[in-house]
C-alpha positions as CSV (number, residue, x, y, z in Angstrom):
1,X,0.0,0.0,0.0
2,X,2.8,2.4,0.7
3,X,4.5,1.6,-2.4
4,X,1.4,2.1,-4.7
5,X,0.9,5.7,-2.5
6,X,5.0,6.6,-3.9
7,X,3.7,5.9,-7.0
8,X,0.5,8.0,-7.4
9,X,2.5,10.7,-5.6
10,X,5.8,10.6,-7.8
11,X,3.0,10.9,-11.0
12,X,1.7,13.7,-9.3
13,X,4.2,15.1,-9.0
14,X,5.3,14.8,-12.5
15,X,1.9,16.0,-13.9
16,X,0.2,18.2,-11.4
17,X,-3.1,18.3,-13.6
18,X,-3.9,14.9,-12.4
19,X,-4.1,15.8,-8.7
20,X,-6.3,19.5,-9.5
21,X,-8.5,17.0,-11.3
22,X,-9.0,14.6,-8.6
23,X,-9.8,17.9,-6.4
24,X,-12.1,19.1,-8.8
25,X,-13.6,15.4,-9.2
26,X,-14.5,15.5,-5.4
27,X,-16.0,18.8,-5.6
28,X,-18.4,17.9,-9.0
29,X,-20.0,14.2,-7.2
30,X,-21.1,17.0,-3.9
31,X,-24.5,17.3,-6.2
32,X,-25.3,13.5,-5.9
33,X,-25.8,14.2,-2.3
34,X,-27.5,17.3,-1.8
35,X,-29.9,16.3,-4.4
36,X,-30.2,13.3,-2.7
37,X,-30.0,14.5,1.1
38,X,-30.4,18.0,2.2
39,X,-32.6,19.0,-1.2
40,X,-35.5,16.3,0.5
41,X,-34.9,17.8,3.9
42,X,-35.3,21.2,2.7
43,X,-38.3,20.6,1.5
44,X,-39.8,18.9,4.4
45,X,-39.0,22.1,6.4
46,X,-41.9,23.8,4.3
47,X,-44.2,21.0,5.6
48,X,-43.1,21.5,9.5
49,X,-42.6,25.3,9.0
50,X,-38.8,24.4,10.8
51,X,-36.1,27.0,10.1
52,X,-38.1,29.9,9.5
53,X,-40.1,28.8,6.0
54,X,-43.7,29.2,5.7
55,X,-45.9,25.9,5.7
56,X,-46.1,25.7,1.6
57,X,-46.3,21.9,1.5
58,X,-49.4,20.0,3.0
59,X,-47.9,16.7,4.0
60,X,-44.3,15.1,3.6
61,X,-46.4,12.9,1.0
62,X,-46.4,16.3,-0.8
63,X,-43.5,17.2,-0.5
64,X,-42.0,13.8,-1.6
65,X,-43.9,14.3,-4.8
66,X,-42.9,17.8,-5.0
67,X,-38.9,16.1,-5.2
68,X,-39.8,13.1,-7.3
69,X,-41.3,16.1,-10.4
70,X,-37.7,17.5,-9.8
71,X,-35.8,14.7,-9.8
72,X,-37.8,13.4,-13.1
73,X,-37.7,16.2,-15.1
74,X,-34.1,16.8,-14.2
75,X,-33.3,13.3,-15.7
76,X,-35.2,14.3,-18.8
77,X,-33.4,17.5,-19.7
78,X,-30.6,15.8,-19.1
79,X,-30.9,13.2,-21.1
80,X,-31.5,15.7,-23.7
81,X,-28.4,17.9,-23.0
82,X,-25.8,15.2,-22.6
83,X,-25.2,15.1,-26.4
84,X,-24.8,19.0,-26.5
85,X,-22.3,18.8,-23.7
86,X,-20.4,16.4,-25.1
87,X,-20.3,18.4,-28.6
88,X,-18.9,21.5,-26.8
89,X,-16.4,20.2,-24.7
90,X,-14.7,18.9,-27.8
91,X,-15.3,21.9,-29.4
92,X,-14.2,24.0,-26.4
93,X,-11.0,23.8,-24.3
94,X,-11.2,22.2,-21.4
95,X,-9.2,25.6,-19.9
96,X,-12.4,27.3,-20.4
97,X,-15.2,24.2,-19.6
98,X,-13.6,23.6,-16.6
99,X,-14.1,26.9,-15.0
100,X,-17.2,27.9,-17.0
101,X,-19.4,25.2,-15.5
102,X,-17.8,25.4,-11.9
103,X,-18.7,29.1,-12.1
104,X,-22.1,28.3,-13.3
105,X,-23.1,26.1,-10.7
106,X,-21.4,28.5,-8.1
107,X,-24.0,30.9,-10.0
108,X,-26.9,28.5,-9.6
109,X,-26.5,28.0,-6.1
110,X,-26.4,31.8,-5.4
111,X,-29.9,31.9,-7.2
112,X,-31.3,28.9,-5.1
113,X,-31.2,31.4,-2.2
114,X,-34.3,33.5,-3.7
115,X,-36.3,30.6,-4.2
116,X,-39.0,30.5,-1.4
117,X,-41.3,28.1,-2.2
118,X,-39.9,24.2,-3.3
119,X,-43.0,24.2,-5.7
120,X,-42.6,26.5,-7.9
121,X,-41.0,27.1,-11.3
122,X,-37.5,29.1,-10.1
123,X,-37.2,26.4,-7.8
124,X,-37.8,23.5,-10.6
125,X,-35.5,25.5,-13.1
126,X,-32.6,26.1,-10.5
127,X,-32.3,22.8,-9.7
128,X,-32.3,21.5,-13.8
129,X,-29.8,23.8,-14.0
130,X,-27.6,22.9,-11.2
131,X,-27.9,19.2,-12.6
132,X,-26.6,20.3,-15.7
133,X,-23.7,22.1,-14.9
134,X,-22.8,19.0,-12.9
135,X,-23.1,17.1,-16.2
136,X,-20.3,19.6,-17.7
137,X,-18.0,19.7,-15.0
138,X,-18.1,15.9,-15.1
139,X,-17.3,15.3,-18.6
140,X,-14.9,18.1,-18.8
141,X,-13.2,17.2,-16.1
142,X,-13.0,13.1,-16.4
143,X,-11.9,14.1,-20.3
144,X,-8.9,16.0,-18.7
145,X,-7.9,13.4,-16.4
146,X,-8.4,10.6,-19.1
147,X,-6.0,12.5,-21.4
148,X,-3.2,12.8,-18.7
149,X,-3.1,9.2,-17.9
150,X,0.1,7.5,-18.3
151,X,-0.4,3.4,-19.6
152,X,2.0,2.3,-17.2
153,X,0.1,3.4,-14.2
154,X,-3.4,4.0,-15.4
155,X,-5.5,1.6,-13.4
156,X,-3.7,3.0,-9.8
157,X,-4.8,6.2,-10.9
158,X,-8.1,5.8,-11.8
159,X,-8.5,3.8,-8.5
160,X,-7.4,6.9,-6.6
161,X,-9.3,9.3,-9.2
162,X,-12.5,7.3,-7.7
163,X,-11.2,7.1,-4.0
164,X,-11.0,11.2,-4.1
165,X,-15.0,11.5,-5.2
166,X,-15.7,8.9,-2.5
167,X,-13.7,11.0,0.1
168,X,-15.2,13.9,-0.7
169,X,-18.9,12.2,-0.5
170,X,-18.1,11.4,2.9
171,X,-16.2,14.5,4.3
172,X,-19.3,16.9,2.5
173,X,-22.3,14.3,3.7
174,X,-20.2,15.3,7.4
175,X,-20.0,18.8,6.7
176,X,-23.5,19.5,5.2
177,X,-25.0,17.6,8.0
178,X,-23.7,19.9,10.7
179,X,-24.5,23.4,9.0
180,X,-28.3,22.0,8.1
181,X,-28.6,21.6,11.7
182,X,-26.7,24.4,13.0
183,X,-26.6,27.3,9.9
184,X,-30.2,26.8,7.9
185,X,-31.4,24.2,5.3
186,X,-29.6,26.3,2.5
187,X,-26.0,26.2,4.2
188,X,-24.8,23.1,2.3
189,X,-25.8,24.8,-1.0
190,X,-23.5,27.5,0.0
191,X,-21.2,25.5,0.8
192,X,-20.8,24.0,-3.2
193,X,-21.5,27.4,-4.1
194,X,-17.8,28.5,-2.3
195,X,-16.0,25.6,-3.5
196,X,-17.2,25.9,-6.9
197,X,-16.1,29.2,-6.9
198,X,-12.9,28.5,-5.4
199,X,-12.2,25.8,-8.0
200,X,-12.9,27.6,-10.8
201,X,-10.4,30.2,-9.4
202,X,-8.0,28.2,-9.3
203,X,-7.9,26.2,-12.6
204,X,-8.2,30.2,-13.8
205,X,-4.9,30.6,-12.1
206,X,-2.6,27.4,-12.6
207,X,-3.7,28.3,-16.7
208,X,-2.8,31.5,-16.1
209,X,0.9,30.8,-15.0
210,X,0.8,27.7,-17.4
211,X,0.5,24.8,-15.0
212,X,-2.6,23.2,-15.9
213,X,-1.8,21.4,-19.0
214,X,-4.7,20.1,-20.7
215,X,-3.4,16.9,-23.2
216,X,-0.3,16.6,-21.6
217,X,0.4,12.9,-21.2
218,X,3.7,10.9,-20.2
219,X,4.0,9.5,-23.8
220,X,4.0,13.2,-25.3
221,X,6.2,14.9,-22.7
222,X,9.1,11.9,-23.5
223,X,8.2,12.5,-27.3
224,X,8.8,16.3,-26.8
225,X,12.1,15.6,-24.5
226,X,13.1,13.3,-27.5
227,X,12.5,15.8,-30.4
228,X,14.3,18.5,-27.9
229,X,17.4,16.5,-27.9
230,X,17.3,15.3,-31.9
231,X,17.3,18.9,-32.5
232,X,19.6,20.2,-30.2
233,X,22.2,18.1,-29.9
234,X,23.7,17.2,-33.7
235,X,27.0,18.8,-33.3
236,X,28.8,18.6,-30.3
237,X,31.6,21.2,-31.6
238,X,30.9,24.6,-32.2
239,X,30.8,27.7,-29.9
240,X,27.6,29.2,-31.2
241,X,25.2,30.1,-28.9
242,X,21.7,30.2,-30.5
243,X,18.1,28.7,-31.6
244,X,20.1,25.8,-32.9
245,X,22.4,25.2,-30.0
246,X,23.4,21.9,-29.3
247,X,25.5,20.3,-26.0
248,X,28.6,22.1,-26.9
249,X,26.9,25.1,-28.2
250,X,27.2,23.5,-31.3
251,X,25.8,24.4,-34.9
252,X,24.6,21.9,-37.4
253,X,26.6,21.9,-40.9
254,X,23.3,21.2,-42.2
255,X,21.5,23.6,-41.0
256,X,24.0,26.9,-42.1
257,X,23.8,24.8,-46.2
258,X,20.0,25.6,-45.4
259,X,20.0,28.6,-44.3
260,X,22.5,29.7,-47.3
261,X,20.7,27.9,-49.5
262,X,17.0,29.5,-48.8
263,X,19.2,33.1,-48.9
264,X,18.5,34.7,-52.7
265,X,21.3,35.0,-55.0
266,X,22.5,36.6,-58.4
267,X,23.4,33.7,-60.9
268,X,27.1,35.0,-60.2
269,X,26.8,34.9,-57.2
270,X,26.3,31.1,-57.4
271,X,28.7,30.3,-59.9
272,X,31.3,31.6,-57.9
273,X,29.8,29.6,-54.8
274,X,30.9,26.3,-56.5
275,X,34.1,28.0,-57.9
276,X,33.5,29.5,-61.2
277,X,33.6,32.6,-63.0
278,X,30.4,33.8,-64.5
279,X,32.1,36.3,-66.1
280,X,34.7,34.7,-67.8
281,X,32.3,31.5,-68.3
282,X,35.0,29.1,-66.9
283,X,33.7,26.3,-64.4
């Protein structure tokens, strides 16, 4: 176990994208339970009149049915949107999806603290949309995490890619218990709110300062590294100093024909290149 954990560190550490994906993978699966939790309980407070809210919902038979027309019609549009999604986010950099949907759902969960009655349609249409950023931050992010898998190591990774959303389940099913209780029946939809917003901050950032590197896999980086040396290390015996450098600070024969070679020329000129004399007409 403590070798496999020096492994998933070391790639980590290599390729920090796969770690701010596993972050942002924990933060994304929070929806599946505060749909599936506190957005019940909430509703039941309108039943009891608990927390403040007026008694908008006659029984919790109601307001069960009032979840179920959420939770179905959410499924629908969904099921509707998910080929849409996946048409943008190969049309659209992940650099931008990523952030774009966290932002959104931040967005959405600001909104959800206007809605005052579970029944109606701001209440029905906040919650669709919520569901459907989730569905973007999903893809987006698995399809970065995918692309940065190296072979050798790929099923450890995924292992911990799922252990992360897990973790987070558990640490926000905690969490979002305690501020129901103690904070209000919106507090855990605050809660996704900040780290949505906090996430999306960040991927903003590490893209910013070039750190979050969407298709960079292990294969590519040792293709690059191999191209890098092919190219700049020909000639180990020159002293120029340059695009073209190599390990001695060489300069390839080959490349100064080229470069004379692509230079224009009078046809003197390149008679007396190869030793003649175009104006005597002797080779």
């Amino acid at each position: 176990m403590l070798d496999l954990t020096k492994i998933a560190a070391a790639e980590m550490r290599e390729n920090p994208v796969l770690g701010i994906c596993m972050i942002g993978a924990s933060i994304t699966r929070l929806l599946s339970v505060l749909f599936s939790t506190y957005l019940i309980l909430w509703i039941q407070t309108f039943v009891s009149g608990e927390q403040g809210n007026p008694r908008l919902v006659e029984s919790r038979e109601a307001g069960k049915t009032i979840y179920q027309n959420i939770m179905v019609i959410s499924v629908l549009v969904s099921a509707f949107v998910f080929p849409f999604v996946g048409a943008a986010s190969d049309y659209y950099s992940p650099k931008t999806m990523i952030p774009g949907a966290f932002l959104f759902r931040a967005f959405m969960t600001y909104l959800f603290s206007f809605v005052t009655d579970p029944n109606s349609w701001r209440s029905f249409i906040v919650s669709i949309l919520m569901i459907i950023a989730t569905i973007v931050e999903n893809i987006s992010v698995d399809t970065v995490f995918a692309k940065n898998l190296p072979k050798e190591t790929r099923g450890l990774l995924n292992g911990i890619y799922s252990l992360a959303g897990q973790v987070g389940l558990l640490a926000f099913s905690v969490a979002g218990g305690w501020l129901f209780d103690n904070l209000g029946s919106k507090s855990p939809f605050y809660l996704i709110g900040i780290l949505d917003f906090a996430y999306a901050l960040l991927v903003l950032v590490l893209s910013r300062c070039g750190l979050f590197s969407v298709y960079e896999s292990r294969e590519k980086r040792s293709r690059d590294r191999e191209l890098e040396k092919k190219k700049f290390s020909v000639y180990p015996n020159s002293q120029y100093s340059g695009p073209y450098q190599g390990r001695g600070g060489s300069r390839s024969p080959s490349l100064e024909l080229f470069e004379f070679a692509s230079q224009p020329m009078t046809k003197a000129q390149a008679m007396r290149s190869v030793g003649g004399d175009y104006a005597s007409g002797d080779p």
